[in-house]
C-alpha positions in Angstrom: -11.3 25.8 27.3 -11.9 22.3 26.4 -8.5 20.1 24.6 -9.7 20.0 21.0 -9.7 16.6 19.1 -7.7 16.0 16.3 -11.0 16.2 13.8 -11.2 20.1 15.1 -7.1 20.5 14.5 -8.2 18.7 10.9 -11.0 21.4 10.1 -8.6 24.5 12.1 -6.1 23.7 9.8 -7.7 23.3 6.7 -10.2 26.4 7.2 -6.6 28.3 7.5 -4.9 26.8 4.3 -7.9 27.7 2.2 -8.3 31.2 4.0 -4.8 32.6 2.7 -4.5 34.4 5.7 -0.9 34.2 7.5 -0.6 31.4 10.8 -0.8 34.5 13.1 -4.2 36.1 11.4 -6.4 33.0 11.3 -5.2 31.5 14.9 -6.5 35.1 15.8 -9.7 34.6 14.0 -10.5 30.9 15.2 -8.9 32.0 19.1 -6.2 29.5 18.9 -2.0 29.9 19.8 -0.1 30.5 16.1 2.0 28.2 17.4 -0.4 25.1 17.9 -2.0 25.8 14.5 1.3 25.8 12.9 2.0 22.5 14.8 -0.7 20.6 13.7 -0.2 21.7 10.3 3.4 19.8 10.6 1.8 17.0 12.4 -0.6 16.5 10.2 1.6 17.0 7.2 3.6 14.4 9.3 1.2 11.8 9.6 -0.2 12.0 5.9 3.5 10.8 4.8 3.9 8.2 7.2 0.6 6.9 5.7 1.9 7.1 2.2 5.0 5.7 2.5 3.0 2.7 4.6 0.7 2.7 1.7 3.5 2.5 -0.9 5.7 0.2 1.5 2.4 -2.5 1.4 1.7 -2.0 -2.3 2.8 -5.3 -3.8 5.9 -5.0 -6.2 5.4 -5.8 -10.2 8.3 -6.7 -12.3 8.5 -7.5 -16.2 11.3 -9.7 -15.4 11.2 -14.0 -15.3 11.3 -15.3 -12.0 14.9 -16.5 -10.6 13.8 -19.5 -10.4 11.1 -21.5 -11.6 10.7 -25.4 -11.4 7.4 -27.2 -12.8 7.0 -30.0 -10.7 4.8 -32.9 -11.6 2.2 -34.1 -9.2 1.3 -37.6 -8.8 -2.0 -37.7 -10.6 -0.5 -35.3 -13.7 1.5 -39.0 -14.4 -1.8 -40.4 -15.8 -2.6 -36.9 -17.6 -5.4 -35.6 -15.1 -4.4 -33.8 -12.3 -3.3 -30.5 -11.4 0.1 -29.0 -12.1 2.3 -27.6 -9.3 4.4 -24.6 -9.9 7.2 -24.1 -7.7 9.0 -20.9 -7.6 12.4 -20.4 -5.6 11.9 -23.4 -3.6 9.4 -21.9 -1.0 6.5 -20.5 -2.9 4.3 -23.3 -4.7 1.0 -22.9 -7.3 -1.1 -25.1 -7.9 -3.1 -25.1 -10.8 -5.6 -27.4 -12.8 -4.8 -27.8 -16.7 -7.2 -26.2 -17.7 -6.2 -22.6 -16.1 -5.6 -19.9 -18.7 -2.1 -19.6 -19.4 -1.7 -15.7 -19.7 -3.5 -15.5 -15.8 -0.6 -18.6 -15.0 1.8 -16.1 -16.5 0.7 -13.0 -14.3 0.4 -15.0 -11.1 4.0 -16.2 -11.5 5.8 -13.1 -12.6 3.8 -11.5 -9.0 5.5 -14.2 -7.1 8.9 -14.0 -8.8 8.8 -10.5 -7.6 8.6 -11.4 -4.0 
């Protein structure tokens, strides 16, 4: 008999799970080893959590707290009252933005970044 792929393990394993039946009764029924349906239940079950925590790891972080540090920093041109504004946060991360940017999205951006 031909290896199976892993979309055949996906389908073996979740024809079982809805079935009800026990590991040994529905290996029986679809000709497979208890033993490697069982394992790919694991390893499935496996991989689905190392793509959620990767998932959750990547998801950027929110908080309702001020940044640690926050420094507005004039540009050359905002000295004669038409250029853009920089917004420096911690040193390392800077934003800039033109006067006329809406001050509750300025707010957003910078709490995002203070989270970093």
């Amino acid at each position: 008999m031909a290896k199976a792929s892993r979309a055949e393990w996906v389908k073996r394993v979740e024809r079982w799970q809805d079935s009800g039946l026990t590991a040994k009764e529905s290996a029986a029924e679809l000709a497979v080893s208890p033993n490697s349906l069982t394992f790919w239940k694991w390893k499935l079950r496996r991989e689905q959590s190392t793509q959620d925590a990767t998932a959750k790891a990547m998801k950027p972080v929110v908080k309702a707290t001020e940044p640690k540090f926050l420094q507005l920093v004039p540009t050359h041109s905002e000295a004669v009252g038409a250029g853009p504004v920089e917004v420096v946060i911690r040193g390392d991360i800077i934003v800039r933005v033109s006067r006329d940017f809406d001050e509750h999205t300025l707010t957003r951006v910078i709490r995002v970044l203070g989270a970093c």
